[in-house]
N, C-alpha and C positions, 0 to 999 in steps of 0.2 A: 367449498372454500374458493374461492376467487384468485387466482392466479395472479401474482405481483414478479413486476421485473428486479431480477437480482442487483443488490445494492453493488453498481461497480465503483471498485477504488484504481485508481492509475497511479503507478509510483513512475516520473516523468526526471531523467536524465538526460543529459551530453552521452555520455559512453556507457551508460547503462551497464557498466562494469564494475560497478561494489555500491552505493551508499542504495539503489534502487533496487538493486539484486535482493540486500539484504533484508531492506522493506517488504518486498515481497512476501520472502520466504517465511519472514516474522508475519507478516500479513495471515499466512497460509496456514501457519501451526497455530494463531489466533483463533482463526475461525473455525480448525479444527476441532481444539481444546474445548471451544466454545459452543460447539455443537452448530454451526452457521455457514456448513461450506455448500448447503442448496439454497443459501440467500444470501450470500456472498462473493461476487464475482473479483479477480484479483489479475491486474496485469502491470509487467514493468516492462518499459523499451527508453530507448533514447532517441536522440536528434543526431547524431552523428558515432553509433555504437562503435566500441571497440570490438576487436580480434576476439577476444574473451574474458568472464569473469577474472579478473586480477586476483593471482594466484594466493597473496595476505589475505584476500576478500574469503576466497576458500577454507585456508588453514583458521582463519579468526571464527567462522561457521564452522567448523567440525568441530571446533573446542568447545560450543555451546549446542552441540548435537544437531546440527542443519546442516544439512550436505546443497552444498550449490553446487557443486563440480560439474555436474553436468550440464546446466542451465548456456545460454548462449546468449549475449547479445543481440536484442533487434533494436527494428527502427520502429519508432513512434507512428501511427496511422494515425492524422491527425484529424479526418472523417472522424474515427474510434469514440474519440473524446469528448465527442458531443452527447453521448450515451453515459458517461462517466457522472459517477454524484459527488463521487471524490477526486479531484485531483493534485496530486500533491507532487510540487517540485521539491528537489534536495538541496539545494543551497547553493545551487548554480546556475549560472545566466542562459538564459534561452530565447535566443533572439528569433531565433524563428517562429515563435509563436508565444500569444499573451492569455493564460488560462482563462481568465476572467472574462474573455470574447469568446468562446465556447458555452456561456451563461448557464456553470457549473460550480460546485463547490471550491476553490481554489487554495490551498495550502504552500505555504513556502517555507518549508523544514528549513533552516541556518545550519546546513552541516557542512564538518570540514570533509575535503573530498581525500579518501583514503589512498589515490593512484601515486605514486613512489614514496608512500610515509612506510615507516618500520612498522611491525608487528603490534608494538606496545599502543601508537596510537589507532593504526586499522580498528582494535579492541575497542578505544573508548568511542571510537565513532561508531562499533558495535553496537555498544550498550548503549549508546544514545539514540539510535534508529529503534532498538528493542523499545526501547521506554517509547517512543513517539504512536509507534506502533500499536502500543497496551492502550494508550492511552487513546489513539483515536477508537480503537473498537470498545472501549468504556464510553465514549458518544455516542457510537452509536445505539451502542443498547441501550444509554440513558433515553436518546430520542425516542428509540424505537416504545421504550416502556411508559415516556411521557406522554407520545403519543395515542398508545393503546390506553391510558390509564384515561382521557380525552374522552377518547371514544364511547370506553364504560365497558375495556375488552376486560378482561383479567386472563393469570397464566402466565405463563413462561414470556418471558423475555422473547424468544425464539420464533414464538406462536406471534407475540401484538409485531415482530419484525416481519412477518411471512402477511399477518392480515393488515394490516394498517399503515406501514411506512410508505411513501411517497415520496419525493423530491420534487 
């Protein structure tokens, strides 16, 4: 079998302090669940990181069994992201750099940003990053099987992502 580079996703914040933490994390137990964490690469940083995950960002993850607590804040390597197939911003402005000049997949999540909202909303920007999240890795395994199905691979999902996907 021919060795393929892992499909990376970038989840791209400001403070890299809840909406991309949680992307992540969701990213993470995605590819788990999904049996795709040796063809799945997964990183989140920011432009200007805070101090730490915001403490709602934590408590709203342990209620839906994800522990972020220990996660930290970085900065964005903006080298990195030319490697990236996915990169998705959260719903907030980033002047420092325009994804679509890295000539890489570009996403721009509309989410509200959870840093001093109460408990109740941190949650719905929860479940709205989970669903975003589902819903990107059902692309890709649609891709990944359209394009194995192209090819004339058959077999797992897992298997036409490992032989066939490219970007």
């Amino acid at each position: 079998m021919v060795a393929t580079e892992p499909i990376r996703i970038d989840f791209i914040c400001v403070e890299n302090a809840g909406r991309s933490q949680m992307a992540a994390a969701f990213a993470e137990r995605e590819s788990d669940e999904r049996g795709l964490t040796d063809v799945v690469e997964i990183h989140s940083a920011g432009t200007d990181p805070a101090e730490e995950v915001h403490p709602p960002v934590v408590e709203a993850m342990a209620e839906v069994d994800v522990d972020v607590a220990d996660r930290s804040p970085s900065y964005v390597v903006l080298e990195d992201l030319r490697d990236s197939h996915y990169l998705v911003t959260m719903g907030c402005t980033i002047d420092e750099f325009s994804p679509s000049s890295f000539g890489v997949e570009a996403r721009a999540w509309d989410l509200q940003n959870p840093a001093g909202q109460d408990l109740e909303t941190v949650r719905r920007v929860r479940d709205e990053v989970e669903t975003k999240v589902r819903a990107l890795f059902d692309e890709i395994e649609r891709t990944a099987a359209d394009r194995g199905d192209e090819a004339g691979r058959t077999g797992r999902v897992t298997d036409a992502i490992k032989r066939a996907l490219s970007f």
